[in-house]
C-alpha positions in Angstrom: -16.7 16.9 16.3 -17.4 13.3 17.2 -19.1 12.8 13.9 -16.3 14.0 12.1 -13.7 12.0 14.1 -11.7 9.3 12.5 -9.6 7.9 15.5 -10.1 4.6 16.9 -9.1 3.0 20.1 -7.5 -0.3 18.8 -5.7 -2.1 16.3 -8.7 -4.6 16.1 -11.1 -2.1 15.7 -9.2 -0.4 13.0 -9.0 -3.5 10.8 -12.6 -4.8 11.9 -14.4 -5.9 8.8 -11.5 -7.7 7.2 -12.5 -11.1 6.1 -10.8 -13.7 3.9 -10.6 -13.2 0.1 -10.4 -9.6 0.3 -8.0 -7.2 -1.4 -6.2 -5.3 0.9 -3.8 -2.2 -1.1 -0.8 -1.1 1.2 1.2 2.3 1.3 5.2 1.8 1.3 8.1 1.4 -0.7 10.7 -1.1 0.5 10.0 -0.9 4.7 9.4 2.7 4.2 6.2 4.2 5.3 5.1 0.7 5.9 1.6 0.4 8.2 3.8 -2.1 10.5 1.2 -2.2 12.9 -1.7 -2.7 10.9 -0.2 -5.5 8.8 0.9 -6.9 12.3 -3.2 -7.1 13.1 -3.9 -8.7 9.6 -1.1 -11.6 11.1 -2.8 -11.8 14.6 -6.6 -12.1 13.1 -5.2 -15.1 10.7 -7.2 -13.7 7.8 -6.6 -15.6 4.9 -6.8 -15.5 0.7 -5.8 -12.3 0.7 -5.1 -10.4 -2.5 -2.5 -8.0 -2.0 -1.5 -4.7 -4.3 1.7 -3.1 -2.5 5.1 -2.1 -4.4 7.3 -5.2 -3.0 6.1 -7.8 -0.1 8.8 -6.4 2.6 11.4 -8.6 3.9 11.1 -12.2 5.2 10.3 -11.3 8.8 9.1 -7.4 8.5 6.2 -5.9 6.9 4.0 -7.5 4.4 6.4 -10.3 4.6 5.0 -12.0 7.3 2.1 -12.3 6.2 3.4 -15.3 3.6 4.9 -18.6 6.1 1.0 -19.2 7.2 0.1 -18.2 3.3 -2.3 -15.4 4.4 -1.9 -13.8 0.7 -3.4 -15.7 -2.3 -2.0 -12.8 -4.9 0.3 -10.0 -4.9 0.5 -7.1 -7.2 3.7 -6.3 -6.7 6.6 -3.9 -8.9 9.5 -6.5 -7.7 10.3 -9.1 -5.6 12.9 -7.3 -3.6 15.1 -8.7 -0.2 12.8 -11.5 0.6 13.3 -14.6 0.2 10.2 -16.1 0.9 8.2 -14.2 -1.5 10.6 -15.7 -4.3 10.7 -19.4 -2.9 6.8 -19.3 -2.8 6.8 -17.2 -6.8 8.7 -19.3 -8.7 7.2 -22.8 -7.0 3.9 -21.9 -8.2 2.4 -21.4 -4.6 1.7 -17.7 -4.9 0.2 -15.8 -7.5 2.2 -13.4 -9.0 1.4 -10.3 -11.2 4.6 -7.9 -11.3 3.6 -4.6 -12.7 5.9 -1.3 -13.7 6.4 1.1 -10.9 5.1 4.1 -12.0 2.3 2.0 -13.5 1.4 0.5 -10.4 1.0 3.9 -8.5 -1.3 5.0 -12.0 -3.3 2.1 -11.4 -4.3 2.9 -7.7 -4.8 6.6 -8.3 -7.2 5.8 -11.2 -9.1 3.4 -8.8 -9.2 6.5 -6.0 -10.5 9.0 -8.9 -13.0 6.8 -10.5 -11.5 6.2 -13.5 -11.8 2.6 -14.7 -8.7 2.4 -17.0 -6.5 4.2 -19.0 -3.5 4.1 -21.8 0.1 3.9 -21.3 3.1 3.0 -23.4 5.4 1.8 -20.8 5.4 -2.7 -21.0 4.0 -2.5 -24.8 6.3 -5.2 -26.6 6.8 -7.3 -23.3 5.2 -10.1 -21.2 3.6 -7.3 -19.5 1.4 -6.7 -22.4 0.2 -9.9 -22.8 -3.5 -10.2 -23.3 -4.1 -6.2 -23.1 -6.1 -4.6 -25.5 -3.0 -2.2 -27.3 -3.8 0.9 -29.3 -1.6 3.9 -31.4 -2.1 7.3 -30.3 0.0 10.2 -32.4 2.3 6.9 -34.2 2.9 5.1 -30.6 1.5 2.2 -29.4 0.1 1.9 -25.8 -1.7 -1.0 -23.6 -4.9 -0.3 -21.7 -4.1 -0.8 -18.0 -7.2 -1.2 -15.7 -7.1 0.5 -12.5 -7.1 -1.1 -8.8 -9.6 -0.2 -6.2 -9.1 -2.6 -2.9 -11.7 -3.4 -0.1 -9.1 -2.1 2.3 -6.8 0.2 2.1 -3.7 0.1 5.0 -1.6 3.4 5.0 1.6 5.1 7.1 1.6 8.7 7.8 3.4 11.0 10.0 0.2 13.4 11.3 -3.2 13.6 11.0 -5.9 15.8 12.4 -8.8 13.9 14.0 -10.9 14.4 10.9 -8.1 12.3 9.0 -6.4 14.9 7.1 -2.8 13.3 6.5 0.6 14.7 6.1 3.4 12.9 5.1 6.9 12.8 5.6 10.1 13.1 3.1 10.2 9.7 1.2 7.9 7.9 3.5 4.8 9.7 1.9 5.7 7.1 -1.9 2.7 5.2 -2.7 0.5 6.4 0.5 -1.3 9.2 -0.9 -2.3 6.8 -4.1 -3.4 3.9 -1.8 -5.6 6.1 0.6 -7.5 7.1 -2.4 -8.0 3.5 -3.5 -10.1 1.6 -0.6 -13.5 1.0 0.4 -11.8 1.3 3.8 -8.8 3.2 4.5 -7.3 2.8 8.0 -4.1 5.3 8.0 -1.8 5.1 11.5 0.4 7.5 12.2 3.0 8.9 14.5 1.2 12.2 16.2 -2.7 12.8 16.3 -3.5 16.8 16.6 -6.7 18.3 16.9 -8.6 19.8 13.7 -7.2 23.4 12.9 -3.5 22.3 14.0 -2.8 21.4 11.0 -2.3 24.7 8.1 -4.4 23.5 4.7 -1.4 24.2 2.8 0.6 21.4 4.6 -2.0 18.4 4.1 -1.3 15.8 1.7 -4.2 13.7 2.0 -7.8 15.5 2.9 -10.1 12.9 5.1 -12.3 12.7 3.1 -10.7 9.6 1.8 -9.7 8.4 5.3 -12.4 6.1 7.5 -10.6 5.3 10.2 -7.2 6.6 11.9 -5.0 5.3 14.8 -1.7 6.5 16.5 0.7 3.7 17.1 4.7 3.5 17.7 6.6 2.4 14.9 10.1 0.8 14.5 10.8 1.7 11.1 13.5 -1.3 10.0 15.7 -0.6 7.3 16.2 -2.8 4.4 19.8 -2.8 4.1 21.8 -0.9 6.2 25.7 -0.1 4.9 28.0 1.0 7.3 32.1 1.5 7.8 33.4 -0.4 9.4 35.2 1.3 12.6 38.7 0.2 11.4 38.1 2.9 8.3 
């Protein structure tokens, strides 16, 4: 087994290798199925110049979010701007480089990277600024831009359980762009909730096979929502 086994003993060990100027692709959708902990380690080591591909940059003092006061992130491919505050300040001075791409785009782009294919056609942003400079061509009388895809030197990912061999399942709406970023890095560190040994987990139920995943570590998670509505208790 010990060949085989993914898990590590520390956050430090799981995000060894990281060094300044590398792009780092995260899993997550808002603050859901965020790799808190993980991103948590990239603020402790101080690593800096980072180029960041993740669907928003979390809030202003969650997720990927803090990452930006000490400006650890040079870049951010990013589908929008979202709840923090921060992340627009620094956008729209010209101290953080920006490059908003369409959603379902964005996950396209990492899961070509995982599959090895180097870019591919779609029609969604022909006829607006997201087109600019992209080689555009007509298939069957509509037009389409050539999107290249993402691969990143790391790759930080939540899921809920994992054998020790790194096969992943997710959970509900938590899983978003986590399978598509595990496929996408050189290195892909995945932490999750509950580690079981190999054979817990049916073949039918996995999500991600670990063959994409290089290192794994359980942590404890707080999972912070983004914007929380409640009644009040006079209703």
């Amino acid at each position: 087994m010990a060949g085989f086994d993914k898990v590590v003993a520390s956050y430090e060990e799981a995000m060894a290798g990281l060094e300044d100027n590398m792009t780092v692709i995260a899993g997550g959708f808002g603050l859901c199925g965020i790799a808190e902990n993980l991103i948590a380690e990239i603020k402790r080591k101080g690593t800096k110049g980072l180029t960041v591909v993740s669907n928003n940059c979390g809030v202003d003092n969650f997720g990927l979010g803090i990452l930006l006061p000490e400006r650890q992130i040079k870049k951010i491919v990013a589908s929008y701007v979202g709840e923090n505050a921060e992340f627009e300040r620094q956008m729209m001075a010209g101290e953080l480089e920006v490059e908003l791409t369409p959603q379902g785009t964005l996950a396209e782009k990492m899961r070509a990277g995982g599959a090895g294919i180097p870019a591919f056609f779609t029609a969604t942003g022909y006829g607006t600024p997201v087109a600019e400079g992209k080689e555009e061509r007509e298939f069957d009388g509509r037009m389409y831009i050539m999107e290249e895809s993402i691969k990143g030197d790391f790759a930080i990912v939540k899921a809920w359980k994992a054998d020790r061999y790194g096969n992943l399942v997710f959970r509900k709406t938590a899983r978003n762009f986590n399978p598509m970023a595990a496929t996408a890095g050189k290195v892909t560190v995945v932490e999750v909730e509950e580690i079981v040994e190999p054979g817990e987990l049916s073949p039918d139920d996995i999500h991600t096979p670990g063959i994409y995943v290089d290192r794994l570590i359980q942590g404890s998670f707080e999972k912070r929502i983004e914007q929380r509505t409640v009644r009040s208790s006079e209703q």
